[in-house]
DSSP file (Angstrom, degrees, kcal/mol; ACC not computed):
  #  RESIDUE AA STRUCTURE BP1 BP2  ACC     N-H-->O    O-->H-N    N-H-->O    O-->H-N    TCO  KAPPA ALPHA  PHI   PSI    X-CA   Y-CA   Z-CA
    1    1 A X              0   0    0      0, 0.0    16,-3.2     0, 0.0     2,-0.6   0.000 360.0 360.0 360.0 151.8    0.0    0.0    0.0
    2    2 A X  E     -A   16   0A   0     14,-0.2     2,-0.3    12,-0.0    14,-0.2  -0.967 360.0-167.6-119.4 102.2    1.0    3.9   -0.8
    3    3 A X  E     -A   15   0A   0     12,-2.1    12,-1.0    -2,-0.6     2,-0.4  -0.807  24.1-154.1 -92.4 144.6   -0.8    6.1    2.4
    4    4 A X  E     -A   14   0A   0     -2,-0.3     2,-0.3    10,-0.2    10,-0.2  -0.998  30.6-170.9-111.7 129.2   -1.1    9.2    2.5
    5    5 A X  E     -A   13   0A   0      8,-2.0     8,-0.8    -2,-0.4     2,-0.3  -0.857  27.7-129.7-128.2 171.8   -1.2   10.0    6.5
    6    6 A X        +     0   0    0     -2,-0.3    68,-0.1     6,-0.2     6,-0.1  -0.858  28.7 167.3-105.0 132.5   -1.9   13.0    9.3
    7    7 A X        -     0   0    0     -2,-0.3    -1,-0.1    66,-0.2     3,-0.1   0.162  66.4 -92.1-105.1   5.3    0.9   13.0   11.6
    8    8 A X  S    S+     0   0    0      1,-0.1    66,-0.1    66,-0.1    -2,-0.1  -0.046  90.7 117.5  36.7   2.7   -0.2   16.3   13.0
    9    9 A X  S    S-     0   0    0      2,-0.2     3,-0.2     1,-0.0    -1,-0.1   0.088  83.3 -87.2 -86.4-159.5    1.8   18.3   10.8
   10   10 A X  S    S+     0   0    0      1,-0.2     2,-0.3    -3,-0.1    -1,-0.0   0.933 112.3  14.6 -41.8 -42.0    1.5   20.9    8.0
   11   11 A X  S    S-     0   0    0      1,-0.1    -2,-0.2    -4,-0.0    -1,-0.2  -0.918  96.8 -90.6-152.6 134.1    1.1   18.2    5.2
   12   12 A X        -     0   0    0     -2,-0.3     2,-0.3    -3,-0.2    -6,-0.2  -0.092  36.2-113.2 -48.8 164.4    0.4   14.6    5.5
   13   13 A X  E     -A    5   0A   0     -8,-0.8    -8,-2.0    -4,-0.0     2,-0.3  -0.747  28.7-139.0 -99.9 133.4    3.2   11.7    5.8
   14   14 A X  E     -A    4   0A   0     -2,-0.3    36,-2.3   -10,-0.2     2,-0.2  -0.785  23.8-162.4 -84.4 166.6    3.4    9.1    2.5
   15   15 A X  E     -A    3   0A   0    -12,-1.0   -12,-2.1    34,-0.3     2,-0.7  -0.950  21.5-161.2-144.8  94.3    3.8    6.1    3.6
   16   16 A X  E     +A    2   0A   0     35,-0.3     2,-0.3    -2,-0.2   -14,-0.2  -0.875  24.9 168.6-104.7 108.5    5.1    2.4    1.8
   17   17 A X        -     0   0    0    -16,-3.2     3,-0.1    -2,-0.7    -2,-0.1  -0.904  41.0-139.6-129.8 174.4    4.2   -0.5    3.7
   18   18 A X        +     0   0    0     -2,-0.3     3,-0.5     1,-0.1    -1,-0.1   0.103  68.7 113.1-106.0   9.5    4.4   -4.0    2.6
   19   19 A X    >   +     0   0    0      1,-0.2     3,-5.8     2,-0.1     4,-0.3   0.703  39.1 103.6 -59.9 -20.9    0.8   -5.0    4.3
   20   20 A X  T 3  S+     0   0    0      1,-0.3    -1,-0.2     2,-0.2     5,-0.1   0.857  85.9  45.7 -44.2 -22.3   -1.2   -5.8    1.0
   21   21 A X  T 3  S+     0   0    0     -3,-0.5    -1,-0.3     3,-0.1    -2,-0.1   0.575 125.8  30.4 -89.2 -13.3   -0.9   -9.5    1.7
   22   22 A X  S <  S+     0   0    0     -3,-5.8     2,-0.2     1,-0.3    -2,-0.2   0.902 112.4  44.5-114.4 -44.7   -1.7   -9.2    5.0
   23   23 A X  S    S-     0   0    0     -4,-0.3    -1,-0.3     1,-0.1    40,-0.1  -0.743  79.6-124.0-141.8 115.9   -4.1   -6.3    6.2
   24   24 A X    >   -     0   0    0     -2,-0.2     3,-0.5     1,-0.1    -1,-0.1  -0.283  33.3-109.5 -72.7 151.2   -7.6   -5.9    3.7
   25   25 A X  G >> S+     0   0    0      1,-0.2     4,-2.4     2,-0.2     3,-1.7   0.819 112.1  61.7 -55.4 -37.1   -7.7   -2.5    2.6
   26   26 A X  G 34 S+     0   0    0      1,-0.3    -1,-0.2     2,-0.2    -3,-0.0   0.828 103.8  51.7 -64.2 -26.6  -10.8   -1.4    4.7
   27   27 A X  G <4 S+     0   0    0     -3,-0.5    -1,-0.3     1,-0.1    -2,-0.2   0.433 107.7  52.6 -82.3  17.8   -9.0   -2.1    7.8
   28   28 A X  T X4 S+     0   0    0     -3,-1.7     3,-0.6     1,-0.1     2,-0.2   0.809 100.9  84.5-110.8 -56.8   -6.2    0.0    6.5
   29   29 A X  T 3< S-     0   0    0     -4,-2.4    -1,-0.1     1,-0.2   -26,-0.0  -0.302  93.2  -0.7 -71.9 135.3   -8.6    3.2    5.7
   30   30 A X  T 3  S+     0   0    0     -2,-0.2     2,-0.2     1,-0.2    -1,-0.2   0.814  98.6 123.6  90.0   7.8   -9.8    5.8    7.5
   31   31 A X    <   -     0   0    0     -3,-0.6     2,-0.4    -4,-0.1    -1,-0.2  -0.670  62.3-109.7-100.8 134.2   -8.1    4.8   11.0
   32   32 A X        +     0   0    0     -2,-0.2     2,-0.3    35,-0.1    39,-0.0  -0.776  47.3 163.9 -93.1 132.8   -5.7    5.8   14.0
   33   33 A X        -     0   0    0     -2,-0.4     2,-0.4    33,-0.1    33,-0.2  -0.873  41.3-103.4-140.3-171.9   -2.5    3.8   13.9
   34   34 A X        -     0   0    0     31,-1.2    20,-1.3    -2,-0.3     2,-0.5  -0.903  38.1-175.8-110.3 134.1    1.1    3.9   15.5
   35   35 A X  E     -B   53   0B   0     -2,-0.4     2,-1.9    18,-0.2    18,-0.2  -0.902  26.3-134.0-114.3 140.8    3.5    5.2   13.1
   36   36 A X  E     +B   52   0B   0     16,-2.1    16,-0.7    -2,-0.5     3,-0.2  -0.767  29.5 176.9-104.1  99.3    7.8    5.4   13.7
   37   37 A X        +     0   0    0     -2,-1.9     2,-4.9    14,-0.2    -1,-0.1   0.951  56.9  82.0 -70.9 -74.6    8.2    8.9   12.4
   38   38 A X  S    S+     0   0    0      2,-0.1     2,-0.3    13,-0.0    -1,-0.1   0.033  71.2 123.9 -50.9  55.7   12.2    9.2   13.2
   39   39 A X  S    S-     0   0    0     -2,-4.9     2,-0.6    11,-0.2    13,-0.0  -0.592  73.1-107.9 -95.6 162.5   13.2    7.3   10.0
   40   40 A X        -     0   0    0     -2,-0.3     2,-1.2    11,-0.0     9,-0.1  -0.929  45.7-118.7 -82.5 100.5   15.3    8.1    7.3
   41   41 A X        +     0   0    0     -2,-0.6     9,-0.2     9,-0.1     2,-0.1  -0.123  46.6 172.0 -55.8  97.4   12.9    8.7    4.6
   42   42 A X        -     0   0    0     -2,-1.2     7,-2.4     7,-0.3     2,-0.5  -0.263  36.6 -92.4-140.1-107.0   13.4    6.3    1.8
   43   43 A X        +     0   0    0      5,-0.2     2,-0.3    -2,-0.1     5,-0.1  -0.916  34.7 167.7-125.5 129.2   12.5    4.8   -1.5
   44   44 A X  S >  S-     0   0    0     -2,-0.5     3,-0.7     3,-0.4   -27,-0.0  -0.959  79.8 -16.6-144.8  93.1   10.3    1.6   -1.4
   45   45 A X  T 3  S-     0   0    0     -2,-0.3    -1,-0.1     1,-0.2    -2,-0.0   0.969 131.8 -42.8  68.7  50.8    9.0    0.8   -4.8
   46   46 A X  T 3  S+     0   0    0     -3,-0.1     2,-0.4     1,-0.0    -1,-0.2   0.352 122.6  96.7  72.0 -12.2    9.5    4.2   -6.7
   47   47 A X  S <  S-     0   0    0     -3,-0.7    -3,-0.4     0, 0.0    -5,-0.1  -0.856  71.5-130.3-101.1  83.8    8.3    6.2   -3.6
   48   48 A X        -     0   0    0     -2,-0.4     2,-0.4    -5,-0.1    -5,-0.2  -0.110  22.8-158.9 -97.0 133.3    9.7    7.7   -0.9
   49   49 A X        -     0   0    0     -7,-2.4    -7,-0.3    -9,-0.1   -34,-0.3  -0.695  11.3-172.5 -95.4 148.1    8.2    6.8    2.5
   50   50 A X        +     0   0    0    -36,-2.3     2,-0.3    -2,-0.4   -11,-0.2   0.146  64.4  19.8-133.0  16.6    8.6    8.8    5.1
   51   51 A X        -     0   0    0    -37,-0.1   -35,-0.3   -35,-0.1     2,-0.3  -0.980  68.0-121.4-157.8 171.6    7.3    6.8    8.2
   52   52 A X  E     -B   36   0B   0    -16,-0.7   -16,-2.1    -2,-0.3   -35,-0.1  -0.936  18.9-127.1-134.4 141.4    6.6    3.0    9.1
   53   53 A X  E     -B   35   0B   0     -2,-0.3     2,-0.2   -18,-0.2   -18,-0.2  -0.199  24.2-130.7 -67.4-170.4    3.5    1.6   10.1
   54   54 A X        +     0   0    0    -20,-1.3     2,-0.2    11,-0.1   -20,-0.2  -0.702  35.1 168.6-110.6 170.1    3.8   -0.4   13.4
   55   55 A X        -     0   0    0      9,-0.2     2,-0.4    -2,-0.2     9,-0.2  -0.902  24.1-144.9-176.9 140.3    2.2   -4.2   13.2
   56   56 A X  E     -C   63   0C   0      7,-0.8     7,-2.2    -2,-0.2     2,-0.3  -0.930  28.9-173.6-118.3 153.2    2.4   -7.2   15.6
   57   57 A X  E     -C   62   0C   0     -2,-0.4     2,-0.3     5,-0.2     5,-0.2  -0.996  27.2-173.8 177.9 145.3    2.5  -10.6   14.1
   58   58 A X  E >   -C   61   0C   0      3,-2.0     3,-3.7    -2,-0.3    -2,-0.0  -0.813  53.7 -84.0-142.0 166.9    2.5  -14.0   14.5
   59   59 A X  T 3  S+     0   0    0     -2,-0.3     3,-0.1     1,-0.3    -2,-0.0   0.581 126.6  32.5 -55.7 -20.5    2.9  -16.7   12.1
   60   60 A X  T 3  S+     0   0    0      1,-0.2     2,-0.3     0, 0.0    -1,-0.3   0.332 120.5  26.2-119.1   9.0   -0.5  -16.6   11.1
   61   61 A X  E <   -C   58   0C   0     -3,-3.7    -3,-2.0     2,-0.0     2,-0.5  -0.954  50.1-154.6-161.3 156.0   -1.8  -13.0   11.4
   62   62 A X  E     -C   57   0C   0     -2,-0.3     2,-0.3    -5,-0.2    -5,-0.2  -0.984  10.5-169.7-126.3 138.5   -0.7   -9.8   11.4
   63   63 A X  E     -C   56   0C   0     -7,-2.2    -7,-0.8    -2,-0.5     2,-0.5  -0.632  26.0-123.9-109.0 164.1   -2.4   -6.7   13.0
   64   64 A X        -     0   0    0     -2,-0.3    -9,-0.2    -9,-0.2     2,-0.1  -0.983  37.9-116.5-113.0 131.2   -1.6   -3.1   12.6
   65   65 A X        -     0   0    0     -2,-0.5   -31,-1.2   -31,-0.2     2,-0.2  -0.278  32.3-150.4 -81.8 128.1   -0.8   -1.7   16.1
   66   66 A X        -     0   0    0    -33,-0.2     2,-0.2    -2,-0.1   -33,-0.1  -0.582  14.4-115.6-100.8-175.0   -3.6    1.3   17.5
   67   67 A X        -     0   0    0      1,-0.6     4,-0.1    -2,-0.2   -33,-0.1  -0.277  44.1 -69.0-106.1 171.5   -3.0    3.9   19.7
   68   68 A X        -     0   0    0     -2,-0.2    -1,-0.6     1,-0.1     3,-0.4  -0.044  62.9 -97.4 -38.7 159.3   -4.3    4.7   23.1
   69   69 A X  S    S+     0   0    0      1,-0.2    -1,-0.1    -3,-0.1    -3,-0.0  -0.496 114.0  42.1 -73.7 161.8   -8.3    5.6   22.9
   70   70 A X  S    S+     0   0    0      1,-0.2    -1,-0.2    -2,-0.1    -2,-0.1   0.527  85.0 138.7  73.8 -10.1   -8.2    9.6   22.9
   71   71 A X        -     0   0    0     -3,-0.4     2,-0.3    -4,-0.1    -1,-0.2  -0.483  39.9-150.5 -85.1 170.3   -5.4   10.2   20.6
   72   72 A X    >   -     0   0    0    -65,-0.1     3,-1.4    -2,-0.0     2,-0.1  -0.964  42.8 -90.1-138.5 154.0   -5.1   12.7   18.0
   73   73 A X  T 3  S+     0   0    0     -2,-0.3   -66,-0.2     1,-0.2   -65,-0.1  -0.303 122.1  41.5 -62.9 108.6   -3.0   12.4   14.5
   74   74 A X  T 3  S+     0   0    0      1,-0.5     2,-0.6   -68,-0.1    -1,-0.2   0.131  77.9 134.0 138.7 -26.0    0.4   14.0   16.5
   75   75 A X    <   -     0   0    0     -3,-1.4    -1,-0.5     1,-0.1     2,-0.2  -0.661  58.1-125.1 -74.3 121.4    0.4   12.5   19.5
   76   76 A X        -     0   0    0     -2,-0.6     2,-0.7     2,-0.0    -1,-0.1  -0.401  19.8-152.5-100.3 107.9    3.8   11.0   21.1
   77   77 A X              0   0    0     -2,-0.2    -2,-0.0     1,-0.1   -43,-0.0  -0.890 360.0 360.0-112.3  92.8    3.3    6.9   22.1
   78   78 A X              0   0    0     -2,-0.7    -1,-0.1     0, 0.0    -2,-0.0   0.703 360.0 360.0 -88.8 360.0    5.8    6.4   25.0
């Protein structure tokens, strides 16, 4: 998948993850999730990504990791 996502800044994060084989697109849209911002953006399939999503996973499933209830696109996960 190519996401375009609100990190709380000026202008949305893209985003290159490698989920399409695991995670249906409706769970993918429209959603709070945990991103690692403090990458090095780069180029993943022609694109540069500029975050990763976070995901926990087990041999048979993989989830995309959510945030606390109450968070807003900006918000700091210690």
């Amino acid at each position: 998948y190519v996401e375009e996502v609100d990190v709380g800044e000026a202008a949305p994060r893209t985003v290159v993850s490698g989920l399409v084989n695991h995670v249906p697109l409706e769970q993918m849209q429209n959603r709070m999730v945990v991103l690692l911002c403090n990458l090095k953006p780069a180029k993943m399939r022609g694109v540069l990504s500029q975050a990763m999503v976070m995901c926990a996973s087990s041999p048979e499933k993989v989830e995309i990791l959510a945030p606390p209830n109450g968070s807003v696109p900006g918000d700091r996960i210690t």
